[in-house]
PAMAR-670435 format. One record per residue (C-alpha): x, y, z; residue number from 1; residue in three letters. Coordinates in nm, 3 decimals. Each point is the difference from the previous one (the first is absolute). Example, Ala and Ser with C-alpha at 12.3 -4.5 7.8 and 13.67 -1.06 7.14 Angstrom:
BEGIN
@east=1.230 north=-0.450 up=0.780 n=1 res=ALA
@east=0.137 north=0.344 up=-0.066 n=2 res=SER
//
This chain:
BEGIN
@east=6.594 north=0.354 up=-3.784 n=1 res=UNK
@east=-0.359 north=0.100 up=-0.159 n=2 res=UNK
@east=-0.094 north=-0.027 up=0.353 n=3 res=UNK
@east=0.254 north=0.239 up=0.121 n=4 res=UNK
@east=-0.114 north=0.259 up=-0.244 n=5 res=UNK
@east=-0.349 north=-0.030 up=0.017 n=6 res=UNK
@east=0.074 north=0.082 up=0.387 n=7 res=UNK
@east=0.242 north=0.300 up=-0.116 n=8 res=UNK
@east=-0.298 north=0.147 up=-0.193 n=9 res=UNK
@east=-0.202 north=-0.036 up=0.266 n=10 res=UNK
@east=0.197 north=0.131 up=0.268 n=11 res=UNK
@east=0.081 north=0.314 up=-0.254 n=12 res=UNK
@east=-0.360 north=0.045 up=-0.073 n=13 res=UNK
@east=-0.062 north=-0.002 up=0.386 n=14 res=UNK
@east=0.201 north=0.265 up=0.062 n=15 res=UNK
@east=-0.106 north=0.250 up=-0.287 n=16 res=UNK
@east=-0.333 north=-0.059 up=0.141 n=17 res=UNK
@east=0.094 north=0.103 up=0.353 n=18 res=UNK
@east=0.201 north=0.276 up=-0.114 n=19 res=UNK
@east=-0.302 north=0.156 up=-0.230 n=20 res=UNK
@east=-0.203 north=-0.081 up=0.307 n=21 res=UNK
@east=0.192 north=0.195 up=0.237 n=22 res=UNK
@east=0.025 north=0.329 up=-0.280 n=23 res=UNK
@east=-0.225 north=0.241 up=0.193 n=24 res=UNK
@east=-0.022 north=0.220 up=-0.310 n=25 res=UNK
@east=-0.126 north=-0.252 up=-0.199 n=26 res=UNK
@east=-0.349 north=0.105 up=0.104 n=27 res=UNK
@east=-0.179 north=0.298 up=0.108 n=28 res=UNK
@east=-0.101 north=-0.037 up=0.324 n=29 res=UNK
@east=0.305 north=-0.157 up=0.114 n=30 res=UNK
@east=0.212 north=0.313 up=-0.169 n=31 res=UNK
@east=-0.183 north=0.252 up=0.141 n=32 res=UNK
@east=0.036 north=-0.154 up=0.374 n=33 res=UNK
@east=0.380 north=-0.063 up=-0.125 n=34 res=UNK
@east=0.048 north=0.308 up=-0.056 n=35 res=UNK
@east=-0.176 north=0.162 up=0.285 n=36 res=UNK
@east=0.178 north=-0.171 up=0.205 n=37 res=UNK
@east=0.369 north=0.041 up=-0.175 n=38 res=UNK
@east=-0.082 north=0.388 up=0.034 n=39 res=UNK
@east=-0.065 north=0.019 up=0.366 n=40 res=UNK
@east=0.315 north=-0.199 up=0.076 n=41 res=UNK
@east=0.205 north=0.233 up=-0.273 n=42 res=UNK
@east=-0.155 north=0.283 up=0.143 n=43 res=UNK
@east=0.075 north=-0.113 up=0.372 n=44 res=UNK
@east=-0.361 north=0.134 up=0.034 n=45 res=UNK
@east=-0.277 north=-0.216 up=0.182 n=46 res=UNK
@east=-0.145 north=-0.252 up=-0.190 n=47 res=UNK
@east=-0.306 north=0.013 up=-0.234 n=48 res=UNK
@east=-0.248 north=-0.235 up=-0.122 n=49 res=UNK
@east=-0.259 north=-0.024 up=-0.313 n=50 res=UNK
@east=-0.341 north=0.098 up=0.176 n=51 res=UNK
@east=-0.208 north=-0.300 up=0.077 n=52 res=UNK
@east=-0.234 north=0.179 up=-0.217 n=53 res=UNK
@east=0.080 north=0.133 up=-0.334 n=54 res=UNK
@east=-0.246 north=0.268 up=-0.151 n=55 res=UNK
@east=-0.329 north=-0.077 up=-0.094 n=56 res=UNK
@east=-0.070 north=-0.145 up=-0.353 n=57 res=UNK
@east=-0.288 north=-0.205 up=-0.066 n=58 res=UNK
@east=-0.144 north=-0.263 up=-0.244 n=59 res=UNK
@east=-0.254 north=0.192 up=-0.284 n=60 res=UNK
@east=-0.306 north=0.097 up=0.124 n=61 res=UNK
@east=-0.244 north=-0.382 up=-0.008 n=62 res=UNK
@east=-0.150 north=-0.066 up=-0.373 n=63 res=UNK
@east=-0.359 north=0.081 up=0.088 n=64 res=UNK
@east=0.131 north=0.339 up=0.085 n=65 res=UNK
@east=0.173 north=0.035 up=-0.340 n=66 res=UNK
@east=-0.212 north=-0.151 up=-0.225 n=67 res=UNK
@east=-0.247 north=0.274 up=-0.141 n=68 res=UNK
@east=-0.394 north=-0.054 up=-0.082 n=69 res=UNK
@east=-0.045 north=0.003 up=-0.395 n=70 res=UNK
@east=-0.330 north=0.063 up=-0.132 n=71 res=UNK
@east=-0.179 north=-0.248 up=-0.173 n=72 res=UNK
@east=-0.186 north=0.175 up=-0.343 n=73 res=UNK
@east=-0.350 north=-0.160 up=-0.082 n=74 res=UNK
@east=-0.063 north=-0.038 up=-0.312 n=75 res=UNK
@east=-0.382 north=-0.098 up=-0.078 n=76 res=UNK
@east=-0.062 north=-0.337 up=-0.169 n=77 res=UNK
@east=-0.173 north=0.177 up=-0.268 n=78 res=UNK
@east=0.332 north=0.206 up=-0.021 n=79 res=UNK
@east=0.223 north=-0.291 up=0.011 n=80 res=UNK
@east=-0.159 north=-0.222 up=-0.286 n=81 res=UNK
@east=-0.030 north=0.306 up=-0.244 n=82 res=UNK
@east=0.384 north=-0.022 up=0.047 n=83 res=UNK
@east=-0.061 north=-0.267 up=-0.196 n=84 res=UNK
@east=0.309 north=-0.002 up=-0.290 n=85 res=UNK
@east=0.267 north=0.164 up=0.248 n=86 res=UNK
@east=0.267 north=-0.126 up=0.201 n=87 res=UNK
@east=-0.124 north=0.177 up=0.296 n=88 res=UNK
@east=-0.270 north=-0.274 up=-0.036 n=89 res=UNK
@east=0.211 north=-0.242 up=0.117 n=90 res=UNK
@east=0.258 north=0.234 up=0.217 n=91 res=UNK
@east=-0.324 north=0.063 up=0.235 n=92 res=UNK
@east=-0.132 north=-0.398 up=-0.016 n=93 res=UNK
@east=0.334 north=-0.104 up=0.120 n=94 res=UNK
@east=0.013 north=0.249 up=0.310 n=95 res=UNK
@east=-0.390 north=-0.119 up=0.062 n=96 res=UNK
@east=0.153 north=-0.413 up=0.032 n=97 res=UNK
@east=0.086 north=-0.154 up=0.309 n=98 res=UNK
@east=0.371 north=0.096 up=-0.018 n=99 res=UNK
@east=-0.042 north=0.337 up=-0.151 n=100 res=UNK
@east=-0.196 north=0.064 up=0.380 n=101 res=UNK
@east=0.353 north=-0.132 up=0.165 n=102 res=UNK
@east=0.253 north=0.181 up=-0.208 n=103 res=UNK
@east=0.340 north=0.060 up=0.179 n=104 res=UNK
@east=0.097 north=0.380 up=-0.058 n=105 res=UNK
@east=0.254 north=-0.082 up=-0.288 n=106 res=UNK
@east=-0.286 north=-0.122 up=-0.170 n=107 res=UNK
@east=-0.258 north=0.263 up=0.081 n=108 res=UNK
@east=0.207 north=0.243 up=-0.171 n=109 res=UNK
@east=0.055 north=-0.187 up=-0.269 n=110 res=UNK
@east=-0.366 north=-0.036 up=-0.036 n=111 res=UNK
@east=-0.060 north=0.389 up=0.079 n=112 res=UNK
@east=0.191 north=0.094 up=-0.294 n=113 res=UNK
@east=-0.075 north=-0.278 up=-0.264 n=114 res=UNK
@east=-0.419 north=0.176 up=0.087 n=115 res=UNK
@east=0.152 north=0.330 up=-0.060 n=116 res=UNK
@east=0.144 north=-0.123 up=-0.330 n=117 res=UNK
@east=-0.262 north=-0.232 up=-0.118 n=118 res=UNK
@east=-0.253 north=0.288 up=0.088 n=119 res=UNK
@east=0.170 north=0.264 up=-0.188 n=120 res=UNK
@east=0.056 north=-0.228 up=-0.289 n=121 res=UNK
@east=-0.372 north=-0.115 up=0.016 n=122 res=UNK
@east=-0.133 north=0.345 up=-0.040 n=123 res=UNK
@east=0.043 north=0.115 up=-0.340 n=124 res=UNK
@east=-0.272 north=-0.319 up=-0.091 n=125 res=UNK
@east=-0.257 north=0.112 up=0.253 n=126 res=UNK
@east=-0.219 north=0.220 up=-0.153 n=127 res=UNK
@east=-0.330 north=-0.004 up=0.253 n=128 res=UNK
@east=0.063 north=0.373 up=0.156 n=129 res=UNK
@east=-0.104 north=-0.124 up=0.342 n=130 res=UNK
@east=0.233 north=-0.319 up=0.013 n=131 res=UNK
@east=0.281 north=0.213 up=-0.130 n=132 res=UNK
@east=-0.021 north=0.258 up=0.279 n=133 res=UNK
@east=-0.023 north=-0.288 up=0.265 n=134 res=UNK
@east=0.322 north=-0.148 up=-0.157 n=135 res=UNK
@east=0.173 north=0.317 up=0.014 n=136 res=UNK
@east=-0.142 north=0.067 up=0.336 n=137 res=UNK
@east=0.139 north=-0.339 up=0.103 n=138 res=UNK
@east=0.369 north=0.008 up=-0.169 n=139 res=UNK
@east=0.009 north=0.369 up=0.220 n=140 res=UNK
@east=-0.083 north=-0.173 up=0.255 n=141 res=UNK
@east=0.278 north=-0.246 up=-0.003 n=142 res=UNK
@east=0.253 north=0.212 up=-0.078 n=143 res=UNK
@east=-0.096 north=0.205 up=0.281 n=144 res=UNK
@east=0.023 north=-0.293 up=0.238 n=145 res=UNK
@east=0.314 north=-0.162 up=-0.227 n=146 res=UNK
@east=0.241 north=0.141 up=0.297 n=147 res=UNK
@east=-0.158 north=-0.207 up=0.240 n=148 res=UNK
@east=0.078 north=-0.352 up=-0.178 n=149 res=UNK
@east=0.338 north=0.118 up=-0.087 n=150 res=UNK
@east=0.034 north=0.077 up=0.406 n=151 res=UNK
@east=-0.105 north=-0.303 up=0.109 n=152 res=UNK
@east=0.205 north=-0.196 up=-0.259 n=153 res=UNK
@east=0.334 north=0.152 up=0.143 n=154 res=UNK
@east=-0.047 north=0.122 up=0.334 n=155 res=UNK
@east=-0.309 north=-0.247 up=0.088 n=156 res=UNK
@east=0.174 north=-0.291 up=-0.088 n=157 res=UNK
@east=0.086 north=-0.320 up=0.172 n=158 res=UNK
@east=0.325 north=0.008 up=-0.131 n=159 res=UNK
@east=0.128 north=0.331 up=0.125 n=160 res=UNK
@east=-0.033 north=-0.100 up=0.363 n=161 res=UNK
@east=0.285 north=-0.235 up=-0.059 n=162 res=UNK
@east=0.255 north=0.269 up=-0.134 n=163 res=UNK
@east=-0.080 north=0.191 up=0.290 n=164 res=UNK
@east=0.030 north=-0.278 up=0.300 n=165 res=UNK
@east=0.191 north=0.139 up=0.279 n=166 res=UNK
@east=0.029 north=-0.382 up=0.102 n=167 res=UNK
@east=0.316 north=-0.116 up=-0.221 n=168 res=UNK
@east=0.286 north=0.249 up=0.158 n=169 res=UNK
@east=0.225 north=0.231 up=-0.125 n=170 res=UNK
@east=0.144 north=0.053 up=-0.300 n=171 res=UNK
@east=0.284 north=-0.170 up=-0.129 n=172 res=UNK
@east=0.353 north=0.154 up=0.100 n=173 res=UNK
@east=0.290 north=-0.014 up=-0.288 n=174 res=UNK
@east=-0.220 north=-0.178 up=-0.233 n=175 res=UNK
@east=0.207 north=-0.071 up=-0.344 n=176 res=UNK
@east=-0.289 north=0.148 up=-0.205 n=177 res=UNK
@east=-0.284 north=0.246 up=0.005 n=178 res=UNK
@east=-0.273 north=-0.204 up=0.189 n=179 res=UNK
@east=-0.298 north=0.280 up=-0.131 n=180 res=UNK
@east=0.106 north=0.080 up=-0.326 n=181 res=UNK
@east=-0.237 north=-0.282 up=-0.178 n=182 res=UNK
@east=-0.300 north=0.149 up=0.226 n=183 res=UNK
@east=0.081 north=0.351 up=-0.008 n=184 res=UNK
@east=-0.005 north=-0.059 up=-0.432 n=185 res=UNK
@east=-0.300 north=-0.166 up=0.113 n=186 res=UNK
@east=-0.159 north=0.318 up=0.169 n=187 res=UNK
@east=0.127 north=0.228 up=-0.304 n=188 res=UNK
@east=-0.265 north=-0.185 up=-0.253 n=189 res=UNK
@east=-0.248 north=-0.021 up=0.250 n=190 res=UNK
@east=0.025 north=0.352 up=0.099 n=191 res=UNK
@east=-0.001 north=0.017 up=-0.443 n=192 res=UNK
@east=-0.276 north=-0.216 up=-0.031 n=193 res=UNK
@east=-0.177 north=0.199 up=0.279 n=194 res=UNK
@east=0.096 north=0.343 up=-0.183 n=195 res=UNK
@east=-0.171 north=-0.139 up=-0.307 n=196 res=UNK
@east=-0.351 north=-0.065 up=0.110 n=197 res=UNK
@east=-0.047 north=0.323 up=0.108 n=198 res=UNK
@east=-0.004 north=0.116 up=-0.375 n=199 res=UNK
@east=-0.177 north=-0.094 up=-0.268 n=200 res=UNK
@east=-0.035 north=-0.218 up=-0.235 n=201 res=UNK
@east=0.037 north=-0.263 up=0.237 n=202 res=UNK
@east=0.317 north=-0.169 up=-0.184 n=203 res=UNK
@east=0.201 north=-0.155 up=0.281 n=204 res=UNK
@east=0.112 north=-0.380 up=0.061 n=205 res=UNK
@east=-0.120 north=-0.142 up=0.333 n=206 res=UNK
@east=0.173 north=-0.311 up=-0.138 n=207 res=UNK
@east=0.330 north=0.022 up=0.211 n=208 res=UNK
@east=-0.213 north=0.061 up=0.368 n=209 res=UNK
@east=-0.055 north=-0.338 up=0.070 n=210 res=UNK
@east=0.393 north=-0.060 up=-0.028 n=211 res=UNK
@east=0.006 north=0.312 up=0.197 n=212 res=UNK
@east=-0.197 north=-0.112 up=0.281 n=213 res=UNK
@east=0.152 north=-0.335 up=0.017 n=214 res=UNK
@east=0.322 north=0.122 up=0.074 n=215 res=UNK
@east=-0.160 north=0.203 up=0.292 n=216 res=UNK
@east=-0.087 north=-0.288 up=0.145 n=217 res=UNK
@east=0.344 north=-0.179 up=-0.013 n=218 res=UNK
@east=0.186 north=0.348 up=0.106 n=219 res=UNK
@east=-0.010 north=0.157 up=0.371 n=220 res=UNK
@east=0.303 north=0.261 up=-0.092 n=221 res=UNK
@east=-0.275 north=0.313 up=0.072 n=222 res=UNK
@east=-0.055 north=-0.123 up=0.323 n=223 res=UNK
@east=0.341 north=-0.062 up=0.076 n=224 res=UNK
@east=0.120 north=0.338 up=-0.106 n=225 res=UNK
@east=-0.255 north=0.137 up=0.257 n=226 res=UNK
@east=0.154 north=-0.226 up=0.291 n=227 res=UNK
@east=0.367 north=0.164 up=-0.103 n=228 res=UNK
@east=-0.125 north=0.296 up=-0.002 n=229 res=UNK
@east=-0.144 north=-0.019 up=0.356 n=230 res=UNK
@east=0.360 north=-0.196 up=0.115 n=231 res=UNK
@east=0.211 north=0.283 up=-0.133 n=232 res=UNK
@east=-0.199 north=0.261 up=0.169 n=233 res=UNK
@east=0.008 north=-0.168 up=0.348 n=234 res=UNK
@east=0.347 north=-0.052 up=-0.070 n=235 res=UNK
@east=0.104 north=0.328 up=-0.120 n=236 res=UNK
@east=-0.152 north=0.172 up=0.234 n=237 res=UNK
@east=0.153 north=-0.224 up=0.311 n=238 res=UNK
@east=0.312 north=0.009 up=-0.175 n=239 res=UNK
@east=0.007 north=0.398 up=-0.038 n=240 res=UNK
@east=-0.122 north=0.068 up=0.354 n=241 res=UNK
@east=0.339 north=-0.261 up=0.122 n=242 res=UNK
@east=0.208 north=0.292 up=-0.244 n=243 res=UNK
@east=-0.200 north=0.313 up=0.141 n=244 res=UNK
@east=0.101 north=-0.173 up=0.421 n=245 res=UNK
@east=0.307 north=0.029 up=-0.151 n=246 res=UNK
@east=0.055 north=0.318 up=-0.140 n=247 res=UNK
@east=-0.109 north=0.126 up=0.317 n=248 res=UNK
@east=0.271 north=-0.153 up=0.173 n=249 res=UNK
@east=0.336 north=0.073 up=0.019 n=250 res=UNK
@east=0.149 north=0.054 up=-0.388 n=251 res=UNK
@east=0.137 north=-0.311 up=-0.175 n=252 res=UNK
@east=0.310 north=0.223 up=-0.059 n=253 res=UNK
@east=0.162 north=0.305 up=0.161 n=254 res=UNK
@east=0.074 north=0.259 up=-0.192 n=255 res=UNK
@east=-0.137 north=-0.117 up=-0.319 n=256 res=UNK
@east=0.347 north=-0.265 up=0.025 n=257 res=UNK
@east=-0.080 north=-0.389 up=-0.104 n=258 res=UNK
@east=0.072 north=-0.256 up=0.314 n=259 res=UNK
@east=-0.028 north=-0.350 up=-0.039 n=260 res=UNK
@east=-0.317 north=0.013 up=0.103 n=261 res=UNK
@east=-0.134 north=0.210 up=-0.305 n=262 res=UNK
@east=0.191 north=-0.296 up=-0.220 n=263 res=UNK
@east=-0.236 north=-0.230 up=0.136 n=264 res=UNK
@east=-0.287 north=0.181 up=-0.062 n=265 res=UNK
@east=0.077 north=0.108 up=-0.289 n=266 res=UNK
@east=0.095 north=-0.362 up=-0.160 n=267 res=UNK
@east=-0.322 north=-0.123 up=0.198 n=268 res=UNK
@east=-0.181 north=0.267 up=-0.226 n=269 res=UNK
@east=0.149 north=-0.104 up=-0.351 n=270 res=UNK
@east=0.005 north=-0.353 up=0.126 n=271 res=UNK
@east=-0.303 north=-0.060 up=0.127 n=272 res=UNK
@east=-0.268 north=0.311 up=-0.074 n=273 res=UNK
@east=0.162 north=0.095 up=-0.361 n=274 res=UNK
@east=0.068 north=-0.375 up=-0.096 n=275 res=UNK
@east=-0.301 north=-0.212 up=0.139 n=276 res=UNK
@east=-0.327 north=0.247 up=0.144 n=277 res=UNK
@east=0.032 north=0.245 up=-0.266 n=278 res=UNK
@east=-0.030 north=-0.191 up=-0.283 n=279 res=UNK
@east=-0.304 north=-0.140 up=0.137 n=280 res=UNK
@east=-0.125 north=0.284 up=0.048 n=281 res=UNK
@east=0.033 north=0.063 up=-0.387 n=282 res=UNK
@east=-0.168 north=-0.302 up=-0.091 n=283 res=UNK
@east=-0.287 north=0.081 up=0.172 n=284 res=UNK
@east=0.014 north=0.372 up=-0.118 n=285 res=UNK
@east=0.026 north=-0.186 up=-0.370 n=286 res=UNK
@east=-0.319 north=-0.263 up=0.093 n=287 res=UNK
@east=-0.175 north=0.336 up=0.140 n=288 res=UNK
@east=0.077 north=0.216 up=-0.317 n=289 res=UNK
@east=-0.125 north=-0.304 up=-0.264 n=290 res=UNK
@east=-0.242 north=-0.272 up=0.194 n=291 res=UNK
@east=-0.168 north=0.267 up=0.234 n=292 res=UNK
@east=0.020 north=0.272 up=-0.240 n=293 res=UNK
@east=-0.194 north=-0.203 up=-0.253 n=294 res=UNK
@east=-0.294 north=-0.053 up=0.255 n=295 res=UNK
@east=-0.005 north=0.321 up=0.115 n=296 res=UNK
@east=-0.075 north=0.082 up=-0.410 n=297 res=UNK
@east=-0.266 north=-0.283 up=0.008 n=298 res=UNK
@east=-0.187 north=0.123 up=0.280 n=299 res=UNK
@east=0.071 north=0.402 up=-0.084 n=300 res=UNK
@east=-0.176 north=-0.065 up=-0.355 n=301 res=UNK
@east=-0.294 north=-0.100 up=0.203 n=302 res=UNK
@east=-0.046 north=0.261 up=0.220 n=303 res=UNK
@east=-0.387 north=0.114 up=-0.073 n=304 res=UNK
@east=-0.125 north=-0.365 up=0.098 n=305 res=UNK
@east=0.261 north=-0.123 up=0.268 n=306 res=UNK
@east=-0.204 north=-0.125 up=0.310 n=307 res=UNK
@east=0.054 north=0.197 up=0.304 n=308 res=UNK
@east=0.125 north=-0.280 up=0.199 n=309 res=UNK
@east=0.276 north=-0.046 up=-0.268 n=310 res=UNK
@east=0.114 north=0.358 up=0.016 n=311 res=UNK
@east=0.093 north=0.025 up=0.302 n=312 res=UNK
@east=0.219 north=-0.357 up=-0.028 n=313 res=UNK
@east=0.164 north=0.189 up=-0.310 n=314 res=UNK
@east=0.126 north=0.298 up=0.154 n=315 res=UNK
@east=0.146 north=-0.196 up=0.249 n=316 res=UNK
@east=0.145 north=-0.280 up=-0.240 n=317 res=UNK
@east=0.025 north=0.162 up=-0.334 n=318 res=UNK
@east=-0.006 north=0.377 up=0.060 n=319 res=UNK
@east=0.401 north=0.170 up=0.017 n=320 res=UNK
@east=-0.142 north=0.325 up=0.127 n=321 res=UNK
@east=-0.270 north=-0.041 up=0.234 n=322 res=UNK
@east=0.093 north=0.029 up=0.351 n=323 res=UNK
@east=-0.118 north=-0.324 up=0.081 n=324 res=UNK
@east=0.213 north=-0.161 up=-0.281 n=325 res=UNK
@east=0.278 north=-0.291 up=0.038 n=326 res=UNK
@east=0.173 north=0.139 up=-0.237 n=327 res=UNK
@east=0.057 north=0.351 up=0.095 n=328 res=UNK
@east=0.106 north=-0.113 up=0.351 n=329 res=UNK
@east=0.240 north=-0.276 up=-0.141 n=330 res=UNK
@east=0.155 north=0.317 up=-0.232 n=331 res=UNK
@east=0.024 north=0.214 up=0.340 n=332 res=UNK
@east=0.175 north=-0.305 up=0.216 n=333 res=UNK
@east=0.256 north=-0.039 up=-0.266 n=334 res=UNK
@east=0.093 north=0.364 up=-0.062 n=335 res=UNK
@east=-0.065 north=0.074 up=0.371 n=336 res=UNK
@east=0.271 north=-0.290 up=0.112 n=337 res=UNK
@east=0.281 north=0.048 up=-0.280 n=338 res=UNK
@east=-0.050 north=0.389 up=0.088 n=339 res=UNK
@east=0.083 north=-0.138 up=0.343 n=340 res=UNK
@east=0.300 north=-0.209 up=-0.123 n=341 res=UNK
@east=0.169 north=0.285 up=-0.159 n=342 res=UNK
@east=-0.034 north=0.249 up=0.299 n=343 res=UNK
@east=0.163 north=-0.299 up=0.193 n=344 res=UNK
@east=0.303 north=-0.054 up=-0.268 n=345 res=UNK
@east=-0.002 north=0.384 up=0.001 n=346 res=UNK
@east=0.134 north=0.025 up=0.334 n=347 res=UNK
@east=0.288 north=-0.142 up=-0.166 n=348 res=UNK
@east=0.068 north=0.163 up=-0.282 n=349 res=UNK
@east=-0.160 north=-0.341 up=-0.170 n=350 res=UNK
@east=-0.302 north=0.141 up=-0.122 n=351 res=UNK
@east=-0.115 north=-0.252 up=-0.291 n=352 res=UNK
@east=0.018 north=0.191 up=-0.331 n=353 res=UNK
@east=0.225 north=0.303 up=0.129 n=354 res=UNK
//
């Protein structure tokens, strides 16, 4: 008898596999051709298909295109050991050792402002006139080029390549939580932290970037809302073109008089669009308004010293209003097809919302 229900399980688990399996609107791709192809047959219209190739994204620009040249400041030897007494003393001897000459950016910033601090801090005890203007000269200096280091510590990172991978899909459809909202909190104290060392004094905690950076590298969710993006444009577009053959046919009802026909459609439009595509749609309007939204801050806070190369990645992946941008065209295919949708119902007298 254990055997027998060991074999019940089995067969039971089986079957709930196959049946998830065979959900088409479990996942995105497989939705979107679902429902492509549910329309055309609703529709009686011929059929359409998701374009072989979906609009152009691409991976961010290659790391020796984003990483920007700081300046190294030369302090004299003569300079260096009156510094004798000050922190900056040892600040400077650490970024002259082997591994100072490797840092990773997380670290050169981290060095960049501990100078800036230990310089400031060091000059109330210098009292040569020369050595005090070159150690104002210098903490001007860094401050000038601080932007750089805090740049190449977000944007120039290792890490940030991973988040935005176009290689690991689409987002997740119907997932039971938020899948950005620990990254996008992420984002708002970066984008804080960020804020903060453009002012002065330089007060802010660098402590939490590390963390930050890790998760990064464990999350791909940036560059799988840019791979929805580009499947609900391709197929809201192809989907809306299928509703535009047909209201240039013959009306889906005479007279503005429901058939049986318009039942269909319009349970195939509640059933399928309102019930399964739409909310989709919402989830990636909700990743685009948090995750994206959050880089777009990142990278619009660092405007003056953004490489050219990068800009022109960021109006296309970041950007809502440029003409180039994902985002604006994803905003036009959805309004554009539910517009579409209602002048269909209309016909009707089934006009969603009237």
């Amino acid at each position: 008898m254990p055997g027998n229900r060991l074999w019940q399980w089995l067969v039971s688990g089986m079957c709930a596999l196959l049946l998830s399996g065979c959900n088409p609107f479990s996942d995105a791709q497989p939705m979107m051709t679902e429902y492509l192809d549910r329309l055309g047959r609703v529709l009686d219209t011929p059929a359409v298909t998701l374009p072989d190739q979906l609009p152009l994204a691409s991976p961010l620009p290659r790391r020796r295109e984003r990483v920007l040249v700081i300046p190294e400041l030369e302090l004299g030897m003569l300079d260096f050991l009156s510094l004798y007494g000050c922190e900056l003393q040892y600040v400077v001897g650490e970024k002259n050792s082997v591994m100072g000459r490797v840092m990773q950016p997380i670290n050169r910033l981290r060095y960049e402002i501990r100078f800036i601090r230990a310089a400031e801090a060091c000059l109330p005890e210098v009292e040569d006139p020369a050595l005090r203007d070159t150690l104002q000269a210098a903490i001007a200096s860094k401050r000038e080029t601080l932007p750089l280091a805090i740049w190449n510590a977000t944007w120039g990172t290792e890490e940030i390549e991973q988040v935005f991978t176009l290689s690991k899909g689409y987002y997740p459809v119907a997932a039971e939580q938020n899948p950005v909202a620990d990254l996008a909190l992420d984002l708002e104290q970066l984008n804080t932290m960020v804020a903060g060392l453009g002012r002065e004094p330089l007060a802010v905690s660098l402590e939490d970037l590390g963390r930050i950076h890790q998760r990064w590298q464990a999350e791909f969710l940036a560059g799988q809302v840019i791979n929805s993006a580009r499947l609900l444009i391709a197929g809201l577009n192809a989907g809306t073109e299928t509703l535009k053959t047909r209201l240039e046919d013959r009306p889906l009802c005479l007279n503005g008089k429901p058939n049986n026909q318009s039942d269909v459609v319009r349970n195939f439009f509640f059933n399928v669009y309102i019930e399964k595509v739409q909310p989709y749609m919402s989830d990636v309007s909700r990743a685009r308004d948090t995750l994206m939204a959050g880089f777009t801050r990142l990278a619009d806070q660092q405007q003056p010293v953004m490489p050219e190369s990068f800009h022109y990645w960021y109006l296309r992946h970041l950007s809502a209003d440029d003409d180039s941008s994902l985002w604006r065209a994803l905003d036009e295919a959805m309004m554009h097809h539910t517009r579409h949708w209602q002048e269909l119902l209309g016909q009707c007298g089934l006009r969603p919302g009237a």
